[in-house]
C-alpha positions in Angstrom: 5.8 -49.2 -7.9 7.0 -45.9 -8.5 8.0 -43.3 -5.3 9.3 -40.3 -5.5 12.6 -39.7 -2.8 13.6 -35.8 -2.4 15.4 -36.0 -5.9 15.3 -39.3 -6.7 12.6 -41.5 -8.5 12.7 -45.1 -7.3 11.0 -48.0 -8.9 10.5 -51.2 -6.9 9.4 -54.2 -8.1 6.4 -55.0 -5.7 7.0 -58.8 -5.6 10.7 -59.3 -5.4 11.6 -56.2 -3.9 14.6 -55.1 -6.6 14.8 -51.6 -6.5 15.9 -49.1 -9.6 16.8 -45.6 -9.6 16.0 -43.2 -11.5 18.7 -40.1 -11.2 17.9 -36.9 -13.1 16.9 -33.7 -11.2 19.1 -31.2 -9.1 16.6 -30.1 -6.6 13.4 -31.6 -4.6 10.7 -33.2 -7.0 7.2 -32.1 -6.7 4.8 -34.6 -8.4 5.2 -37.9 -10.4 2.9 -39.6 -12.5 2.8 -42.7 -14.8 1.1 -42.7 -18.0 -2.2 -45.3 -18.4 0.0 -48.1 -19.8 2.9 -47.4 -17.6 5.1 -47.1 -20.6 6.4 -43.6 -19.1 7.1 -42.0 -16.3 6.7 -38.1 -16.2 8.3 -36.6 -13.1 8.1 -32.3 -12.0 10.2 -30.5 -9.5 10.8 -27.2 -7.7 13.8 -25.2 -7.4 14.7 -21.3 -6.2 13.3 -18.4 -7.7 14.4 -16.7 -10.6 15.1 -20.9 -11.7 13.0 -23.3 -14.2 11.9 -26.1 -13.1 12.3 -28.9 -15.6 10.3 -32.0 -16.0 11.8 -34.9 -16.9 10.3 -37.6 -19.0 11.6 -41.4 -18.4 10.6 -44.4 -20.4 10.1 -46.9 -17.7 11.0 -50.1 -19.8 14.5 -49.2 -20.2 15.1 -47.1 -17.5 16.2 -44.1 -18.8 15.6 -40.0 -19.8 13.7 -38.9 -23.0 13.6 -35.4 -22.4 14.0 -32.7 -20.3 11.4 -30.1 -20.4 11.6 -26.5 -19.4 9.1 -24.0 -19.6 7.9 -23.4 -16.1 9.6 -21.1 -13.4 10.4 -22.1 -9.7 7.8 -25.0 -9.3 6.0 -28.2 -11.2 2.7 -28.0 -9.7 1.1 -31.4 -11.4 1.4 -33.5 -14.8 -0.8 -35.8 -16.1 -0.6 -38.0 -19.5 -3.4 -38.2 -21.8 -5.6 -41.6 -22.3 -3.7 -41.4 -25.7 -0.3 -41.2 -23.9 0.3 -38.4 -27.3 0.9 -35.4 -24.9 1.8 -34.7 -21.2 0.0 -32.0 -19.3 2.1 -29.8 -17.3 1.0 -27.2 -14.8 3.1 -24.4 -13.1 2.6 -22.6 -9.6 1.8 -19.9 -8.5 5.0 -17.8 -9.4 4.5 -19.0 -13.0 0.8 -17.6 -13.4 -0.4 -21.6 -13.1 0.9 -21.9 -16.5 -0.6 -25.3 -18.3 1.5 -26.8 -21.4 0.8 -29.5 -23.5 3.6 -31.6 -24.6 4.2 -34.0 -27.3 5.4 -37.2 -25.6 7.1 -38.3 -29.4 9.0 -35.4 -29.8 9.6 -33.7 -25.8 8.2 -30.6 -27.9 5.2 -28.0 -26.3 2.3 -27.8 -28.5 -0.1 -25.4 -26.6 0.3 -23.4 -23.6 -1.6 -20.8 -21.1 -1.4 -19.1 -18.0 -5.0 -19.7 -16.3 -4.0 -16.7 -13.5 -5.6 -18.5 -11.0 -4.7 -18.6 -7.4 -2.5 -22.0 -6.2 -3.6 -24.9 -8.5 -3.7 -28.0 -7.0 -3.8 -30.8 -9.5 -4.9 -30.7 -13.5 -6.4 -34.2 -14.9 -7.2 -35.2 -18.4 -10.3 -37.2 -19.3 -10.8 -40.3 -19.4 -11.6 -40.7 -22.7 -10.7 -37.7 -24.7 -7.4 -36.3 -25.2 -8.5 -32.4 -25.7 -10.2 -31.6 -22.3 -8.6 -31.3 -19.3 -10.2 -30.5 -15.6 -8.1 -28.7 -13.1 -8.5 -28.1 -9.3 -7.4 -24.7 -7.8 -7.9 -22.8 -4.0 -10.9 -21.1 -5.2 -12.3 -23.6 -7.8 -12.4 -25.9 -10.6 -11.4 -24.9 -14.3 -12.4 -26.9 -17.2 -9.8 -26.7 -20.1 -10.5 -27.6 -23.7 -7.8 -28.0 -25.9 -7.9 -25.3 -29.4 -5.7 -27.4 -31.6 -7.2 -24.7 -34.8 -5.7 -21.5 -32.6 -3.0 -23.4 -30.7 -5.0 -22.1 -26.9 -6.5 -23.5 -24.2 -9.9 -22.4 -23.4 -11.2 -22.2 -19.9 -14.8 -22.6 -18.3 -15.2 -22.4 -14.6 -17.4 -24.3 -12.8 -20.5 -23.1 -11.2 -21.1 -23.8 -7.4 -23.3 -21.3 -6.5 -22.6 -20.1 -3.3 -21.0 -22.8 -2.0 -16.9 -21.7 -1.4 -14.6 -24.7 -1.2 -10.5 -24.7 -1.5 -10.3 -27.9 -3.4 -7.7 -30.4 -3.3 -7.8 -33.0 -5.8 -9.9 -34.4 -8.3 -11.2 -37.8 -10.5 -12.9 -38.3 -13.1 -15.4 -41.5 -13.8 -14.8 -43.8 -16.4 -17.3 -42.8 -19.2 -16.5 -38.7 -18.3 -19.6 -37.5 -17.0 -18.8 -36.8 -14.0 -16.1 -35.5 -11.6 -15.6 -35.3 -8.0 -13.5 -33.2 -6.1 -11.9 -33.0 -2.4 -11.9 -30.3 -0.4 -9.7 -29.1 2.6 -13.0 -28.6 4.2 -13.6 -32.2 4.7 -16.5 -33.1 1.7 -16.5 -34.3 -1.8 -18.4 -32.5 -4.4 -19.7 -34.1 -7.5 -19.5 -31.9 -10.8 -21.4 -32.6 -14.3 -19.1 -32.2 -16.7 -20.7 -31.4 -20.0 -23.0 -28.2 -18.1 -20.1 -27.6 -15.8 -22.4 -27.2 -12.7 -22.4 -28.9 -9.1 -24.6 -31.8 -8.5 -24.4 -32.8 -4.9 -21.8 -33.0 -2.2 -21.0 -35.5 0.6 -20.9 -37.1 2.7 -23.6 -35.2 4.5 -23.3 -36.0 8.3 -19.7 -35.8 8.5 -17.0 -34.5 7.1 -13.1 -35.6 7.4 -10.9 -34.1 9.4 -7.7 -31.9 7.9 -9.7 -32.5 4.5 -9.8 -34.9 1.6 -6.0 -35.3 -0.3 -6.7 -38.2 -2.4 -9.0 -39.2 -4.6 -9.8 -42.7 -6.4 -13.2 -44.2 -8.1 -13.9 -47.9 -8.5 -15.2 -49.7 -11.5 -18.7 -49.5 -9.9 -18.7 -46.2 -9.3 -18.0 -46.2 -5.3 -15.7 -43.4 -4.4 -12.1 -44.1 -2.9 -11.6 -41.3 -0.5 -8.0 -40.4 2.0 -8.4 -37.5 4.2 -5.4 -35.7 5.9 -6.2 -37.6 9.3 -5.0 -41.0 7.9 -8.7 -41.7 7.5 -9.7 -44.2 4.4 -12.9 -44.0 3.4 -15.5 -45.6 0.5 -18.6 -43.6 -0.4 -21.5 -44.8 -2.2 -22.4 -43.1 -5.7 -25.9 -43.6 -5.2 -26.0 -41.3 -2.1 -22.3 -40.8 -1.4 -23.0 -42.4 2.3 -19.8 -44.0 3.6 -20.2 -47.6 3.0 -16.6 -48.8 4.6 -14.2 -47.1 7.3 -10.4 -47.6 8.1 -7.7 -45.5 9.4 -3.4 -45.6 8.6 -1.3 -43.8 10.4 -0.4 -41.0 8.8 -2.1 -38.2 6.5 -2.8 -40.1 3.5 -0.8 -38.6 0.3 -1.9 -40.8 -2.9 -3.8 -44.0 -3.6 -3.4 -46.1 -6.8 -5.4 -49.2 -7.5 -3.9 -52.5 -9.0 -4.8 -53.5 -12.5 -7.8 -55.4 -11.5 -9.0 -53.0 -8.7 -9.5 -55.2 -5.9 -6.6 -53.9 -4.0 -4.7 -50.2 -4.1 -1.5 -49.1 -2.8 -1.6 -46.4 -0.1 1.1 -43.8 0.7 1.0 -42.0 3.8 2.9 -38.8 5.2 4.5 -40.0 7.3 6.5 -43.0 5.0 4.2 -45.8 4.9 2.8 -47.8 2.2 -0.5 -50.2 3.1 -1.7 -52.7 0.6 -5.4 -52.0 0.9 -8.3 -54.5 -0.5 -11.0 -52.6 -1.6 -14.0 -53.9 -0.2 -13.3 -53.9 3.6 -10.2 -51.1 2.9 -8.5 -53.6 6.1 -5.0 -52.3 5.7 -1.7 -53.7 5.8 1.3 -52.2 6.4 4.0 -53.4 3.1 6.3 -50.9 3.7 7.9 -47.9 6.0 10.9 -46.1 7.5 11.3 -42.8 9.1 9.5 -39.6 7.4 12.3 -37.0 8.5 15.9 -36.7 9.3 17.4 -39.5 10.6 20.1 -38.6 13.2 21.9 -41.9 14.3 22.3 -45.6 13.8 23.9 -48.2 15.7 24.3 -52.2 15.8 24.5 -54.5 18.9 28.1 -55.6 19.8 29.3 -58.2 17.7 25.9 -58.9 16.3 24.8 -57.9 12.5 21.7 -59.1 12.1 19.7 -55.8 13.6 20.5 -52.2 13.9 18.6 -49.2 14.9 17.9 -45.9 13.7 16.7 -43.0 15.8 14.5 -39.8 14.1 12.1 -37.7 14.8 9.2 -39.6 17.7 11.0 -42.3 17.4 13.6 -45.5 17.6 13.3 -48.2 14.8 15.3 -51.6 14.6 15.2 -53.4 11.7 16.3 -56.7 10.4 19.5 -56.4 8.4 19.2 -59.5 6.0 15.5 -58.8 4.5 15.5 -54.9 5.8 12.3 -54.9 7.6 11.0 -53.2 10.5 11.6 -55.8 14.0 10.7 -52.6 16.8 9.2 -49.3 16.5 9.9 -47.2 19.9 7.8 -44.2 19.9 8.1 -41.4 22.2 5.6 -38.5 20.8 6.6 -34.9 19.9 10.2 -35.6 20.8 12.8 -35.9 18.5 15.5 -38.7 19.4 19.6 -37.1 18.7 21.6 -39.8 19.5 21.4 -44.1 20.1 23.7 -46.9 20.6 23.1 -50.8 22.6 24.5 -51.5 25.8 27.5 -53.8 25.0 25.6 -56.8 26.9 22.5 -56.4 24.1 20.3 -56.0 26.6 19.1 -52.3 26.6 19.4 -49.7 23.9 20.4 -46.1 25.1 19.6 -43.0 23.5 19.6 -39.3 24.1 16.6 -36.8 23.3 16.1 -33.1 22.7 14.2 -33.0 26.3 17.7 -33.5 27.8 16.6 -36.9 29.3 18.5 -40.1 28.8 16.2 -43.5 28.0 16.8 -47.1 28.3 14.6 -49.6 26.4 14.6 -53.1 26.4 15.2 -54.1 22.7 13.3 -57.2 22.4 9.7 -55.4 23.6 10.5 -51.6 23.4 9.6 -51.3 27.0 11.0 -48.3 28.8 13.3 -49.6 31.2 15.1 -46.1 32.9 15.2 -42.6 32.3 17.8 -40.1 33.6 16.0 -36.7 33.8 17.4 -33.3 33.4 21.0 -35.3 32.0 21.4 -32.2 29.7 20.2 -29.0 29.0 19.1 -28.5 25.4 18.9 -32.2 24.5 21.5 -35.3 24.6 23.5 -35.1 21.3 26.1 -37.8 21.5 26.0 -41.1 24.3 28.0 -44.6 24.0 29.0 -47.2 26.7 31.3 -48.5 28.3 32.1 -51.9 27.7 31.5 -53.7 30.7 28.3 -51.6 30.9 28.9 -50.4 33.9 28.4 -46.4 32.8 27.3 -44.0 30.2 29.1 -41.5 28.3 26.8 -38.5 27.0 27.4 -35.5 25.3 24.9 -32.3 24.9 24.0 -29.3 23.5 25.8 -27.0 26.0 29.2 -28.8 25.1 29.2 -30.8 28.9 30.8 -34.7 29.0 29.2 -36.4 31.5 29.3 -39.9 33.1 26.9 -42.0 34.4 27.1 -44.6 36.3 24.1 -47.9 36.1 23.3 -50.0 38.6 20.5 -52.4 39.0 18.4 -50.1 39.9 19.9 -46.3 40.0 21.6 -44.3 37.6 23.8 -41.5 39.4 26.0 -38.8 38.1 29.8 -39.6 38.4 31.4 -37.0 36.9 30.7 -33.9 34.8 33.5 -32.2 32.2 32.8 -28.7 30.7 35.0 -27.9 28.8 33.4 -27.5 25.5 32.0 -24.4 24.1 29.6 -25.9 21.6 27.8 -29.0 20.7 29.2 -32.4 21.6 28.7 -34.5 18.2 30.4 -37.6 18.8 31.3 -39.4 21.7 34.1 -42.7 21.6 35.3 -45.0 24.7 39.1 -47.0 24.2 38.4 -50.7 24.7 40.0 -50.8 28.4 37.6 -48.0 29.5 40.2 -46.2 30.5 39.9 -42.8 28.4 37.4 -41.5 25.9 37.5 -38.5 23.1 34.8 -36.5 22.5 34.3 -34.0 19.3 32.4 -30.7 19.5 31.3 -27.6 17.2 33.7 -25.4 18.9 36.6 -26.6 16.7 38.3 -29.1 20.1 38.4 -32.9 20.2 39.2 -33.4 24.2 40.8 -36.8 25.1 39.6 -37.6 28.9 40.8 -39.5 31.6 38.0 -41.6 32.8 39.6 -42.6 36.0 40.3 -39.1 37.4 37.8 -37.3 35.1 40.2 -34.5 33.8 41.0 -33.6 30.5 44.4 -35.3 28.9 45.2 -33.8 25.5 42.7 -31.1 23.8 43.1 -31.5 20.1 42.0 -27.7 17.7 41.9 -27.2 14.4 39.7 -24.0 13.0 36.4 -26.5 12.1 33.2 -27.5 13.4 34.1 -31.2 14.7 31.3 -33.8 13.7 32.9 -36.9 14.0 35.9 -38.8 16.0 37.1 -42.2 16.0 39.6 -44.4 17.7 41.8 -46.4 14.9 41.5 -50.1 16.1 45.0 -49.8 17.3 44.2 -46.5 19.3 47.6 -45.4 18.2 45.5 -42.5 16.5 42.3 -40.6 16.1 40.6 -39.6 12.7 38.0 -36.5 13.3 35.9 -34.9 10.2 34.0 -31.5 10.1 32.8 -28.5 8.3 36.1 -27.7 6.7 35.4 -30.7 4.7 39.0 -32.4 5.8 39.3 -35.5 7.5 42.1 -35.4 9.9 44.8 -38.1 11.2 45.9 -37.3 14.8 48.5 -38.9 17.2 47.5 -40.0 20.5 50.1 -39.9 22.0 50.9 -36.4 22.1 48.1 -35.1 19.9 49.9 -34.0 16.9 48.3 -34.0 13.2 49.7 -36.7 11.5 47.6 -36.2 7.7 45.0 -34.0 6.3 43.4 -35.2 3.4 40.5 -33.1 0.9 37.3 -35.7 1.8 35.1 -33.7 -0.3 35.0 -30.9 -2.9 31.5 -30.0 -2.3 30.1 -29.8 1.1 31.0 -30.3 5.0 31.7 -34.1 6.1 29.3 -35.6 8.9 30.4 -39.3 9.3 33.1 -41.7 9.6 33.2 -45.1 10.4 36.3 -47.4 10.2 36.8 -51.3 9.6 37.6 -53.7 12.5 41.3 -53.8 11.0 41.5 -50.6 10.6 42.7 -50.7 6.9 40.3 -48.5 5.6 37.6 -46.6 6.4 34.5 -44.7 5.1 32.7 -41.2 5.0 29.8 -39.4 3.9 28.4 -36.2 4.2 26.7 -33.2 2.6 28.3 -34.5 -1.2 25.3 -37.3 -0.6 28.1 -39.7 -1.5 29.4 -42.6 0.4 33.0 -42.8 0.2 35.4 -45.8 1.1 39.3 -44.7 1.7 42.5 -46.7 2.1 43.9 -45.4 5.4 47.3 -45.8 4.9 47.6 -44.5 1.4 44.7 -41.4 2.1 42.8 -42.1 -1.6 39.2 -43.1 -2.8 39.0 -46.8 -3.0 35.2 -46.9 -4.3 32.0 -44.2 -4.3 28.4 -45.1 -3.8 25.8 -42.4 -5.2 22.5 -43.1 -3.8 21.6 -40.8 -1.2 19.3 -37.5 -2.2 19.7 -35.5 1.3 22.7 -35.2 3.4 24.3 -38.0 4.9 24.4 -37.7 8.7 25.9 -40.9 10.1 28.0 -44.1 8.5 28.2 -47.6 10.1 30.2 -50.8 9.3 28.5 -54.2 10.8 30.5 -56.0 12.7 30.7 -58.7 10.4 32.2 -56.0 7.9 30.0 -57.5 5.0 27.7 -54.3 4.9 27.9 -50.5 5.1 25.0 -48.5 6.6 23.9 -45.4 5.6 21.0 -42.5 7.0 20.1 -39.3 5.8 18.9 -35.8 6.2 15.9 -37.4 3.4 14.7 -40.1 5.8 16.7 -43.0 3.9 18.9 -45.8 5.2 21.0 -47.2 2.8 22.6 -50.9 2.9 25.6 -51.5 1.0 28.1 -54.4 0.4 31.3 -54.4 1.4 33.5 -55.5 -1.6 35.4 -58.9 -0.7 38.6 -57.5 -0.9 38.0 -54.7 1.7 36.9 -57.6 4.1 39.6 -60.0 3.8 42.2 -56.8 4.1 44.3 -57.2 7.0 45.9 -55.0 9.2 49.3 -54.0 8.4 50.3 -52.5 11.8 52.4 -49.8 9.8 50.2 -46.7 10.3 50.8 -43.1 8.7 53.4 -41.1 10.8 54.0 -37.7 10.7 56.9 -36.8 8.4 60.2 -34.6 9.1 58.4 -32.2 7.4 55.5 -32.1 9.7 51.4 -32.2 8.5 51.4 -29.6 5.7 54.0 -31.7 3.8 52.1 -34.9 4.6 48.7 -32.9 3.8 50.2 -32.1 0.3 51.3 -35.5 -0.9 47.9 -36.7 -0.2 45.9 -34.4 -1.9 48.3 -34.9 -5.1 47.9 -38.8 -4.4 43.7 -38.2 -4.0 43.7 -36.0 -7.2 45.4 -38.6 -9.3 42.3 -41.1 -7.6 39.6 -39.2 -9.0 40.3 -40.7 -12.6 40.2 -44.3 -10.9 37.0 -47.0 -12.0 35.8 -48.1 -8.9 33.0 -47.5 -7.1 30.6 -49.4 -4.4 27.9 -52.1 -4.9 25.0 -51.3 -3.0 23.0 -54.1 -1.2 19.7 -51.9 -0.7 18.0 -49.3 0.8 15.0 -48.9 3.8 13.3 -45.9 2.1 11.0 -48.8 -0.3 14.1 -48.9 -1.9 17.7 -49.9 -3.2 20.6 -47.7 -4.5 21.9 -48.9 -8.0 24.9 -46.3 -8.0 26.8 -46.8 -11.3 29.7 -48.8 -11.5 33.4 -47.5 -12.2 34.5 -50.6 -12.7 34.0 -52.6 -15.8 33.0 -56.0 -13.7 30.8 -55.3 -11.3 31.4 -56.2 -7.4 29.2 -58.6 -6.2 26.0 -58.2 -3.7 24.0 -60.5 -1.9 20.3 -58.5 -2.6 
């Protein structure tokens, strides 16, 4: 099974779930295909204007890039392979006149090319049987291309409809090439007869599907394979195209692909779900999911690494750590969840939402248990606990700290701190309850007092703050932000102990730190997880996976596994080599030297410059998104993983 992640092609193996990636393209790819033997893999992207877009052709057996082809500007609209698997057809968008370019698959090299000056193809298919004609879908249309091998053209013949106007979609073509039938947005398929290039018939007749028809598939018997924008899966009969079978998925159905002997076919969805379908009764069943936007927290139970939970857009997930599928699905609708975390009992999950309300759900049901309205204005964007659950911690959008305080059956305000200008991103309580810091966009960490509710040392640094943490010992505090430094500070007195570089690239948006406290790990706008020794301030290992942003890191408890989530909808597992878990803490933390931080700050960065020449890097376990992470390995023997 092959899916295509923001920038990344993945290829899972459908029955034992090992997951390959396929690394190659620097922006967000725009179609994928596989030729008819599934000997390649042909994949198209889009990028800014004045740019080409390349395509990149893969042979799937060994996992690796042919060639790169470039020819079109700014966008890859749709490729196909011929029956042949001799040449690749390429189409361009709009900004590229809807350019179409043959390609020799032997030699990566274009054979024929034209611009059809059409407005916003949608899809171009080759026949079934024939490796010259080509039939391609556009708003206003349907072009059918023939191949001038004698003049090196293409030809083009537009189909007659008459007076009916359509904006069509997508397209297939039946098995002997007679026919082809195409979706529309307005809800219908129309069937075409290919040799006269005219419109036959259209259906079905009595009703049409809503937010149109986006896929397209035909069975051996010519039945009709139809996925409409609503999540609606239909079959239509070719003798009358009637609908002969019904289902619905959840989600606006994106592709459909049928298995080698056509009695079952892989559906995608919108909204990151794959259903394995059979294809008499289409009865759906979900194979595979995670969240379809940016994923904006994740949290495990105290002491307990079998589950975790992510929070996105509608919605809370948990999902089992060991075989990474979904347990709970928590849905609140057109609401977009900013912030979770578990009570440290395990027996509610808290989170924090853009209406400004906090909820409680139970986590074994997903029932709602409490809301506290009107908690923030603007949304919740950082909450914990305390750890004899006796109060919550929040942080929101206006930059107030506020405490909460849960009985059996109220929730009242105890306190509320404003003393942030900006956002409150991250939120962390000491392990007597006795003080928490909190980290905000207005360049302050504040340390507070939890006992008389005042503010005990205000930590600034010219940065927009997205992450703090306690060090186990809660001797010192490590923050991260947009400056791209990550930050060693002194309790005590709030002094900055060490600055070190953590990324060359982009701002850093996570940290998370091992129960020991010997080392500790960040990610961020790089897309790369990195794992740091603490005391020395260098890169012990990398782990390239990710194709958005990373927005928040996690260690289990049992510090066996790293989690990931992104600004792409992914969560990534990864193992924890054995030597960072058997570390042990050395109780000989960084202090600041005579020479204050910028001395410190400069014999790190020397020391993390000489580390950038090191072999090591992370061995990833897997990933949520239908797929694993196989970054490559610095090291010449490989670290070990469990998946």
């Amino acid at each position: 099974m092959c899916i295509r992640d923001s920038s990344t092609i993945i290829i899972r193996h459908v029955i034992s779930r090992t997951q390959t990636f396929l690394r190659g393209h620097d922006n967000e790819i725009s179609c994928l295909t596989v030729s008819p033997t599934g000997k390649y893999v042909a994949s198209g992207q889009k990028t800014h204007m004045g740019f080409q877009a390349e395509v990149i052709l893969w042979d799937f057996e060994e996992r690796s890039l042919l060639y790169r082809l470039k020819m079109h500007k700014v966008l890859v609209q749709s490729l196909c392979f011929s029956a042949s698997e001799l040449y690749l057809a390429t189409q361009g968008g709009q900004d590229d006149r809807n350019m179409v370019i043959l390609w020799d698959v032997q030699t990566g090299k274009s054979l024929y090319g034209s611009p059809l000056n059409i407005n916003n193809s949608t899809q171009i298919k080759f026949y079934n049987k024939s490796d010259d004609h080509l039939i391609c879908t556009h708003q206003n249309g349907v072009l059918l291309l023939t191949v001038d091998k004698t003049k090196k053209r293409i030809n083009t013949l537009e189909v007659n409809f008459g007076s009916m106007k359509r904006n069509f979609t997508c397209v297939s073509i039946d098995p002997l090439d007679q026919y082809a039938y195409c979706g529309t947005k307005t809800g219908d398929v129309l069937e075409v007869l290919l040799d006269k290039a005219i419109f036959k018939r259209v259906g079905p007749v009595k009703k049409l599907f809503s937010l149109g028809v986006n896929a397209i598939q035909i069975l051996p018997n010519g039945d009709i394979i139809v996925g409409a924008g609503d999540g609606t899966l239909a079959k239509l009969s070719i003798q009358d195209m009637s609908i002969k079978a019904k289902n619905t998925v959840l989600g606006g159905i994106s592709s459909l692909t049928f298995t080698g002997d056509y009695t079952h076919f892989f559906c995608g969805t919108l909204q990151s779900n794959i259903y394995w379908v059979d294809s008499e009764k289409l009865n759906p069943e979900l194979r595979n999911t995670c969240h379809y936007a940016r994923i904006n927290d994740v949290a495990f139970p105290y002491n307990y690494s079998e589950v975790f939970a992510t929070c996105s857009l509608n919605d809370i997930r948990i999902w089992n750590a060991r075989n990474r599928q979904e347990l709970l699905r928590i849905q609140v609708p057109n609401l977009e969840c900013y912030c979770v975390t578990f009570m440290s009992d395990g027996k509610s999950i808290i989170s924090g939402w853009n209406d400004g309300k906090i909820r409680a759900f139970l986590p074994q049901s997903g029932r709602l248990l409490y809301v506290i309205n009107d908690a923030h204005i603007h949304g919740v964007t950082a909450i914990t606990t305390t750890s004899d659950c006796s109060r919550i911690i929040s942080g929101g959008h206006e930059g107030e700290v506020r405490i909460w305080k849960i009985g059996r059956q109220t929730q009242t305000m105890e306190a509320s701190m404003k003393e942030h200008r900006g956002r409150v991103w991250s939120i962390q309580v000491t392990r007597n309850n006795e003080q928490a810091v909190s980290a905000s966009s207005d360049g302050s960490c504040i340390v507070w007092d939890l006992k008389s509710f005042t503010r005990s040392i205000c930590l600034f640094e010219s940065t927009l703050f997205k992450q703090v943490l306690y060090h186990p010992e809660e001797s010192q505090i490590l923050t991260t932000g947009s400056d791209r430094k990550i930050t060693y500070w002194a309790t005590f007195d709030g002094t900055a102990i060490r600055m070190l570089e953590g990324s060359e690239e982009g701002e850093i948006n996570a940290l998370a730190i091992t129960k020991e406290g010997e080392h500790f790990v960040s990610g961020g706008e790089d897309k790369i997880v990195k794992l740091w020794d603490y005391d020395e301030g260098t890169i012990l290992f990398e782990g390239i996976g990710h194709s958005g942003a990373i927005t928040k890191i996690i260690i289990s408890p049992d510090q066996q596994s790293i989690i990931s989530v992104g600004a792409e909808g992914a969560i990534f597992v990864w193992s924890v080599p054995e030597r960072i878990q058997e570390a042990k803490a050395d109780h000989d933390l960084p202090q600041l030297s005579a020479g204050g931080s910028e001395r410190d700050e400069r014999s790190v960065r020397s020391g993390n410059s000489n580390m950038s020449n090191g072999n090591n890097q992370a061995q990833p376990k897997g990933c949520l998104l239908y797929t694993s992470p196989s970054p490559r390995d610095r090291q010449k023997s490989r670290m070990p993983s469990s998946a």
